[in-house]
One Martini backbone bead per residue (centre of mass of N, CA, C, O) as a GRO file, in nm:
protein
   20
    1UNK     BB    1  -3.283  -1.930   1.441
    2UNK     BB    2  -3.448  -2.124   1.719
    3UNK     BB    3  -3.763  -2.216   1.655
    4UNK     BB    4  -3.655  -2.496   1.594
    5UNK     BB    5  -3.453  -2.540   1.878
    6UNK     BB    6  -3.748  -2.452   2.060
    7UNK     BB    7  -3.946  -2.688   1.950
    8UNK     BB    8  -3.778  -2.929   2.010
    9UNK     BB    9  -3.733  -2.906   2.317
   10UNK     BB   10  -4.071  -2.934   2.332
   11UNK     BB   11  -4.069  -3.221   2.240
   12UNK     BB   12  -3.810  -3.331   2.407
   13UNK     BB   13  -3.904  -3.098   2.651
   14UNK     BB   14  -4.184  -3.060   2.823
   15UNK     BB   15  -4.004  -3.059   3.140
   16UNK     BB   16  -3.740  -2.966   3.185
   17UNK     BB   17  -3.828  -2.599   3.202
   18UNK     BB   18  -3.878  -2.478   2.911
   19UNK     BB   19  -4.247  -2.382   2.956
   20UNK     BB   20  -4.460  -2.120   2.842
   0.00000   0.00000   0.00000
């Protein structure tokens, strides 16, 4: 719970903000 959601985020969002 969180590695999907995080996973998720990089692939849908890799410019959002949250790139480390």
């Amino acid at each position: 719970m969180g590695s999907e959601l995080r996973g998720i985020c990089i692939s849908l969002g890799t410019g959002s903000g949250h790139r480390r």
